[in-house]
TIDRENVO-198324 format. One line per 2 residues: number of its first residue (from 1); their letters; for each residue x, y, z of C-alpha. Coordinates in Angstrom, 1 decimal. Layout:
REM residues N
NUM = a = X/Y/Z | ...
REM end
This chain:
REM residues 89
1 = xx = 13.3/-54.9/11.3 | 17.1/-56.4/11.4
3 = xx = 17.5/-59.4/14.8 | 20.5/-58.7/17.2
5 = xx = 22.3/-61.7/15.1 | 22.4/-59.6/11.7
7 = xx = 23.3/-56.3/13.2 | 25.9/-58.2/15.3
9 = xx = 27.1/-60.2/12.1 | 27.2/-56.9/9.9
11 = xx = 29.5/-55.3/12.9 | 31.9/-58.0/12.6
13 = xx = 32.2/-57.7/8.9 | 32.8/-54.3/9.0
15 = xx = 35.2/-54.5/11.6 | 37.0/-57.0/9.2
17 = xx = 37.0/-54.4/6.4 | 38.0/-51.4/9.3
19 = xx = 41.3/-53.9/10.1 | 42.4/-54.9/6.2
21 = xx = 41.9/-51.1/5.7 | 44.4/-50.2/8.9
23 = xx = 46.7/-53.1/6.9 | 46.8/-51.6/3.8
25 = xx = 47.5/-47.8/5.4 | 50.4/-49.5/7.9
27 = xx = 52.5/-52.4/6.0 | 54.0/-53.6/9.4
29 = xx = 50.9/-54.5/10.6 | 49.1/-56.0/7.6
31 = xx = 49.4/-59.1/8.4 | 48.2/-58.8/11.9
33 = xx = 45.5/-57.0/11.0 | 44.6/-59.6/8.4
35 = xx = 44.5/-62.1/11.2 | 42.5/-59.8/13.2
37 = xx = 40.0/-59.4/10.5 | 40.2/-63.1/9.0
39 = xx = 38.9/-64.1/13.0 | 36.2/-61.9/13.0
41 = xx = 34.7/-62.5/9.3 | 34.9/-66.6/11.2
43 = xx = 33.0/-65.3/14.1 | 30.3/-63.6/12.2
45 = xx = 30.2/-67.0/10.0 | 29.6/-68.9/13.4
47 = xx = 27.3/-66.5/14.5 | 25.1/-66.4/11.2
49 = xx = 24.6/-70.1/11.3 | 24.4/-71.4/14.8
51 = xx = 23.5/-68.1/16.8 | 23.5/-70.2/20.2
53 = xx = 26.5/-72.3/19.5 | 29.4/-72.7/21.6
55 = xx = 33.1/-72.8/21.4 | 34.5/-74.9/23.9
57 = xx = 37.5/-72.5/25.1 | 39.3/-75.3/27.3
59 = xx = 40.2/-77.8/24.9 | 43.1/-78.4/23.1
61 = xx = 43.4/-77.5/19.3 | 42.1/-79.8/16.4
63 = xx = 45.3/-82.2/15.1 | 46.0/-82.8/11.7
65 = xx = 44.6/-81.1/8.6 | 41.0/-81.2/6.9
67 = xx = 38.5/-79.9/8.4 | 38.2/-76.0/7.6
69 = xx = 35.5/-75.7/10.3 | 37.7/-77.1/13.1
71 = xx = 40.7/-74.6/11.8 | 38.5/-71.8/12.1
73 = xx = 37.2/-72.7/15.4 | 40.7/-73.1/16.8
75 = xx = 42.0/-69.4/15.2 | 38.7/-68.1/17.2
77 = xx = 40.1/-69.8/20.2 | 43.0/-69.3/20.3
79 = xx = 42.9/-65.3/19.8 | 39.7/-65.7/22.7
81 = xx = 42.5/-67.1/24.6 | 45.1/-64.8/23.5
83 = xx = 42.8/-61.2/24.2 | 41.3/-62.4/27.6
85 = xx = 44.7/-63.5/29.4 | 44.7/-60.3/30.8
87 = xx = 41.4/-59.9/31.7 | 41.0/-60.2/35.0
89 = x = 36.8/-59.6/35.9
REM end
């Protein structure tokens, strides 16, 4: 029996592999599609190993360079961010 967390992951990954795929069919929007799918391979990493962690959304990004985890964290804010604006629930 798979949890919710490794069918959710696995869903993410593929999704990456969907959006590279759309990249390589459509040059003009590889790289957006790269970012797309470089975010979501990040989330499925976050999710894998802290399930009930949180992203604080409300907080500006991390400065300077170094820490990989931090950069990640602010890509998966920032396209949060970027994909709820218009959201209006």
């Amino acid at each position: 029996m798979e949890s919710h967390i490794n069918i959710a992951g696995r869903l993410l990954r593929d999704a990456a592999i969907f959006f590279r795929n759309i990249g390589e069919e459509n040059p003009p929007l590889k790289d957006q599609m790269e970012a797309s799918a470089t975010v979501y391979e990040q989330v499925a990493d976050l999710l894998e190993s802290d399930p009930h962690g949180q992203i604080p959304l409300d907080i500006p990004p991390a400065s300077g360079a170094g820490d990989q985890d931090a950069g990640a964290t602010d890509r998966v804010r920032a396209t949060f961010n970027k994909t709820s604006e218009g959201d209006q629930r």
